[in-house]
N, C-alpha and C positions, 0 to 999 in steps of 0.2 A: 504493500500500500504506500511506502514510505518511498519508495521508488519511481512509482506511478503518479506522484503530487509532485517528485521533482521535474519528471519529465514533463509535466502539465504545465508547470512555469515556463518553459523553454518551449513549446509550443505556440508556432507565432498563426495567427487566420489571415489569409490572402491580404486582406486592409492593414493589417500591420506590414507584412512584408514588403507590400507597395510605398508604407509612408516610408519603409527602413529604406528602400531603395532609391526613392526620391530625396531624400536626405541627405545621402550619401554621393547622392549623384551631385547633386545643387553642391556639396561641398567642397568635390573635386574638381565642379567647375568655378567655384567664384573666392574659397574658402569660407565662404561663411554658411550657416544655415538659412534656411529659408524661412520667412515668414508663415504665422499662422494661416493667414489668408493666402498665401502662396499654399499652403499642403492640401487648404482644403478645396481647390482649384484643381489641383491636381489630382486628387482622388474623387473627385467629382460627388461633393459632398457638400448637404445644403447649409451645414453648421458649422461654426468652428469648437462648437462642443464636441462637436462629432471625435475633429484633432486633438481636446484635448484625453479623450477620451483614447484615444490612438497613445498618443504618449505616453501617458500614466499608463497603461499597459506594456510600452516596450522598457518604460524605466524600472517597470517592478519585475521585468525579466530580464533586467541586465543588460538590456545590448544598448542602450543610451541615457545619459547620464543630464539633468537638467543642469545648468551653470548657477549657484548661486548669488543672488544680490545681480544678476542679469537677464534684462528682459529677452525673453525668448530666444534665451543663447542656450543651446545643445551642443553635448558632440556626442559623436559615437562612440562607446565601448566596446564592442564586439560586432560581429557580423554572422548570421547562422549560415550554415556550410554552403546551402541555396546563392546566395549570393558571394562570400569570400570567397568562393571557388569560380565565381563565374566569369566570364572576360571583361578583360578593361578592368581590374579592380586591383588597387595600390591603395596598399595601406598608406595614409598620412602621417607623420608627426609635425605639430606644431607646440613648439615649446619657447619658452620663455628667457630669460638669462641663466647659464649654467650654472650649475648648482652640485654637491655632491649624490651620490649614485645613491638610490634609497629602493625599499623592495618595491615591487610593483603592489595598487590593490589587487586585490581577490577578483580575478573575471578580467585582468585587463590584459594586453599583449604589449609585447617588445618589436619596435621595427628599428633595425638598423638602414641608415639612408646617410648618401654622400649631403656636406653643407657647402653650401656656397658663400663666402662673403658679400654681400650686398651694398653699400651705400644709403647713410640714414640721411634724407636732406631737411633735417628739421622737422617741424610739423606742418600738419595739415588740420584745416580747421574742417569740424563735422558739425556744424554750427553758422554763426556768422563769418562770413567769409574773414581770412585775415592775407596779410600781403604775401604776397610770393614767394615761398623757399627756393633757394639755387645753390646753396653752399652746404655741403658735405660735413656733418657735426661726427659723425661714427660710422663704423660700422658694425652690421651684426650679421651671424650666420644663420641662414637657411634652408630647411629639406632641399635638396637641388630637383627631386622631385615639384615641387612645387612651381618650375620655372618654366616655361614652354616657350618653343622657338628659340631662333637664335636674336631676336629681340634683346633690348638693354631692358633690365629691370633695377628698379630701387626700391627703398622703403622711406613711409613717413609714420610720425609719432602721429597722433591723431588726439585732438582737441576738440571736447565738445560731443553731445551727447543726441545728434539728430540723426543720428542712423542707428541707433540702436536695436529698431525694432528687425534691423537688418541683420544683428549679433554684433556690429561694431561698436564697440563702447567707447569712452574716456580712456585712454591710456593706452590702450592697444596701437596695432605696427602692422600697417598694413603693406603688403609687398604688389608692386604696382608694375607693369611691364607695359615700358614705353610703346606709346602709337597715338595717332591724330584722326582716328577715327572710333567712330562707337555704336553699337547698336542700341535700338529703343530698348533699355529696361537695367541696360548695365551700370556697374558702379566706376566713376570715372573719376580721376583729378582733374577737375575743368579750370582752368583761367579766365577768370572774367574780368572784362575790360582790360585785358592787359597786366592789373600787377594786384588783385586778389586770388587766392585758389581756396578752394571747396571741395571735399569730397559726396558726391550727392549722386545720385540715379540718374542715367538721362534720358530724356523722351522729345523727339524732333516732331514737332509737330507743325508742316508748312515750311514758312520761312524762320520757324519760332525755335526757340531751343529750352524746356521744362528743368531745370534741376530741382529733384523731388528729392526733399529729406524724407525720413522711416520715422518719424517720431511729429504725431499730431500737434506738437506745442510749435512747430515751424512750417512758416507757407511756403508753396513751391513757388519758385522763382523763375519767371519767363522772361526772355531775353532777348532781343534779334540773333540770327546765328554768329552776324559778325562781332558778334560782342564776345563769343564764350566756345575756348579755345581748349581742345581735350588735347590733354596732357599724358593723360596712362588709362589702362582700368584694372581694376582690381584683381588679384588672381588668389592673394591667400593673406591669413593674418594670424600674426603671434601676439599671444597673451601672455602676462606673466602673472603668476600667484604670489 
């Protein structure tokens, strides 16, 4: 019996497997997780009780962990064999400033991955715009995983709490891989007017250009296009505890 209640935790229902996989996906592609209203989109569900009802199921079976003191920031702990094993699937690590070797929790894995040193060019506001970083304050290393193409990539510190519904918080380091163009919905370092930058969503609408924050306390801000100059978009982000 004692056997049969373990294995019933570990048993995920097609709707779970779909958010795990969705999750997972959206993470590999932008780093960050996806919004509530993103999952339930995606699984073509009329609530977002529906998601939370999804999550508290995969976090009381382990395979994803909620982030405390962070709005709707996840990540994932495991993956059941259905998916680790399926194509296209690289484990991530994103971690923080080195620290001494401590054990793992209970249920989590170890990935070894080459790092890259990056260039940190100051911050980036997530917020009200502030002026333009161009000068090199540090560097720090990254999964090399996490880098795509032969693309220049860097990082900024990030300032300001309007993306968070996006999992970017205050403090976090997002890794950004240079390019001057963008599609509707991505997370981009915009230049506006010349000498503020922003990290915000973008959406071209016309001759217009939307940078939409993730956090309802900020309006989106529409632009002529020649006003608002993409800089990078977003590919991955380090947090630190």
């Amino acid at each position: 019996m004692a056997l049969a209640a373990e294995q019933g935790k570990t048993m995920l229902t097609k709707k779970q497997i779909q958010l795990l996989e969705f999750i997972q996906a959206r993470m590999a592609r932008d780093g960050v997780p996806p919004s509530f209203d993103e999952m339930k989109l995606a699984l073509d569900l009329r609530s977002k009780s529906g998601i939370h009802r999804l999550v508290t199921a995969l976090e009381e079976r382990g395979f994803i962990r909620r982030l405390p003191h962070r709005a709707r920031a996840l990540e994932i702990v495991r993956l059941p064999d259905s998916l680790s094993k399926g194509p296209g699937f690289q484990p991530r690590v994103i971690e923080g400033d080195a620290r001494p070797a401590q054990p793992l929790p209970r249920g989590a894995f170890e990935v070894s991955v080459s790092a890259v040193d990056l260039p940190v060019m100051g911050r980036i506001a997530a917020g009200v715009p502030i002026e333009a970083i161009s000068e090199v304050s540090h560097h720090i290393a990254v999964p090399g995983s996490m880098l795509s193409g032969k693309e220049r990539h860097y990082a900024l510190e990030v300032k300001g709490d309007s993306m968070i519904e996006a999992g970017i918080n205050d403090g976090d380091v997002v890794v950004i891989r240079e390019q001057d163009t963008a599609e509707n919905g991505d997370i981009v370092v915009a230049l506006v007017e010349g000498f503020e930058a922003t990290l915000k969503r973008y959406r071209r609408k016309g001759g217009m250009i939307a940078l939409e924050a993730a956090n309802p306390a900020y309006e989106t801000r529409v632009l002529p296009e020649d006003k608002v100059h993409v800089q990078g978009r977003l590919v991955g982000l380090i947090r630190s505890y």
